[in-house]
C-alpha positions, -999 to 999 in steps of 0.1 A, spaced: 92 128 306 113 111 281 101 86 258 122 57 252 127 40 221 99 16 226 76 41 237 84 65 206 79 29 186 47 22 199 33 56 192 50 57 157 29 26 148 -3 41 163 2 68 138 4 48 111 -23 29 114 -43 64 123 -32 75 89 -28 45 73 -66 38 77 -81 70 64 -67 55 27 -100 44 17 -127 73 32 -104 97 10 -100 75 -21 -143 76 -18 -145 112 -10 -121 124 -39 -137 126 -78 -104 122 -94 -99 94 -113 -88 65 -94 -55 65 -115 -50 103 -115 -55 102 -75 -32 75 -72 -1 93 -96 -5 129 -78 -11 113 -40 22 92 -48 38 125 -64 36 139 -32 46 113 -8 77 110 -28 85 144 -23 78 136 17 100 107 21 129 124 -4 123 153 22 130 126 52 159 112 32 176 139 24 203 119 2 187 89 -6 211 61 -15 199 38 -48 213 5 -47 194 -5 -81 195 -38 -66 171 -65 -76 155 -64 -38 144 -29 -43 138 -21 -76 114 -56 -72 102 -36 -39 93 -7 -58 73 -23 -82 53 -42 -60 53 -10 -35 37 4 -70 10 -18 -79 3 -23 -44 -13 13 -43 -25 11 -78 -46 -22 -72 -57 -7 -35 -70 26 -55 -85 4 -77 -103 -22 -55 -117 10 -37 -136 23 -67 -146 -12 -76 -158 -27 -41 -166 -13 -3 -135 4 10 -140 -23 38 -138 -50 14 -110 -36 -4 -90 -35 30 -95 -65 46 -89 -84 14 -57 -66 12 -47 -72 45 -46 -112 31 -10 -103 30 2 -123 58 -16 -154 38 10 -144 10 41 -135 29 38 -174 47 33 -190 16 57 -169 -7 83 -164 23 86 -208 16 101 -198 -20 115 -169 -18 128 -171 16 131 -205 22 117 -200 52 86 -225 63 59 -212 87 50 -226 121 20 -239 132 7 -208 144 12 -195 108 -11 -224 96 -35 -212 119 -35 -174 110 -37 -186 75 -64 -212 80 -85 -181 96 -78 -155 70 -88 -183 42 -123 -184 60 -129 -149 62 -121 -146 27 -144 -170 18 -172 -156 39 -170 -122 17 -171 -148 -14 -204 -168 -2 -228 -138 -8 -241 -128 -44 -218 -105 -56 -218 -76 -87 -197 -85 -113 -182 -50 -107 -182 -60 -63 -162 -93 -79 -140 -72 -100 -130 -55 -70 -127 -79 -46 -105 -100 -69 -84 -70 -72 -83 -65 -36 -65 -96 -34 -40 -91 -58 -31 -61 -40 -26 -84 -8 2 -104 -31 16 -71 -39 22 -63 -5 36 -96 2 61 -96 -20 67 -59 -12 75 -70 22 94 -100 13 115 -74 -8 121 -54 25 134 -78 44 160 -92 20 172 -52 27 167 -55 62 208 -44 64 202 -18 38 186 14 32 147 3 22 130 38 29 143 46 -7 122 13 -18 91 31 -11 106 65 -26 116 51 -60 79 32 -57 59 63 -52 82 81 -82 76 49 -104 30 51 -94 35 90 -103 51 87 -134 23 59 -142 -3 80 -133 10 111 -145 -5 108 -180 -40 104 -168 -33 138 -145 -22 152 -178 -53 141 -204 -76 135 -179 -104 158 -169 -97 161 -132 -115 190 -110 -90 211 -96 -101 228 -64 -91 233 -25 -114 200 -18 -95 180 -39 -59 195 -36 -65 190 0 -77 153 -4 -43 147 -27 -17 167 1 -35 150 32 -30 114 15 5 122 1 17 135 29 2 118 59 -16 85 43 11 75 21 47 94 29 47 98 72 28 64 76 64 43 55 86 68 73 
């Protein structure tokens, strides 16, 4: 049977979000450190999506070099918020994002959200809240807070993508991953990281599948 472009769309995004959600059971079940994890898992997914590429075409321009760095400290921060709160906390406050791309999408964009935009945002506001009303650790607030950031990040991550949406923004994510590795890379270096089949494993599942086929 063949699949038309839809179909082959639909499953694509199925596998991403397969992948996509196993980011947090491995960030718990690896003992790197959370930056050390983050620079090799990123190492690796940019060797995946410069793989895919082939010949990846830099533009340098603001759009994605901006992209990058928020693609960057988008899985810094998410790393982060993992180790410092409940991977299901650190997810769902992440996925405030579409809270961030209505609002920021009004300056950047110039683009003003509908009324069903309102709405989504009016109901993500109250679920973040509702994670908020409990007594929380000052290390669960740490995280949480975090988590959020990591929300903007992808926000403006994705605002960056769409100002290339006639471009090339696949090499957004590879010059983001190369810019997380090379931050990370020092704490790979000095740090005192266990280096076994458990964790190698961990670090080529979530480079290659998590992080590099999911943005493909």
């Amino acid at each position: 049977m063949k699949i038309n472009s839809r179909s082959s769309a639909v499953i694509a995004m199925l596998l991403s979000i397969l992948f996509g959600s196993t980011a947090g059971l491995f960030i718990k079940l690896s003992s790197w450190d959370a930056m050390a994890l983050n620079g090799a898992r990123s190492l690796v997914a940019a060797l995946t999506v410069w793989i895919f590429l082939r010949r990846p075409k830099f533009t340098w321009s603001r759009a994605q070099i901006g992209g990058a760095v928020f693609y960057a400290l988008m899985l810094i921060t998410f790393i982060l918020a993992n180790r410092w709160t409940t991977a299901a906390n650190a997810a769902f406050l992440q996925y405030t994002a579409p809270l961030w791309v209505a609002l920021f999408s009004i300056w950047l964009l110039g683009e003003r959200p509908q009324r069903s935009d309102w709405l989504t945002m009016i109901a993500i506001a109250v679920g973040m809240a509702l994670f908020f009303s409990g007594k929380l650790s000052p290390e669960g607030l740490r995280g949480n807070l975090i988590a959020i950031f990591s929300g903007m990040c992808v926000a403006l991550f994705l605002i960056a993508l769409r100002k290339q949406k006639d471009g090339s923004p696949t090499e957004t994510v590879l010059l983001g991953n190369l810019i997380a590795a090379i931050v990370g890379l020092p704490f790979i270096i000095f740090g005192d990281q266990p280096l076994n089949l458990r964790e190698i494993s961990i670090i080529v599942y979530m480079g290659i599948f998590q992080l590099g086929l999911t943005f493909i």
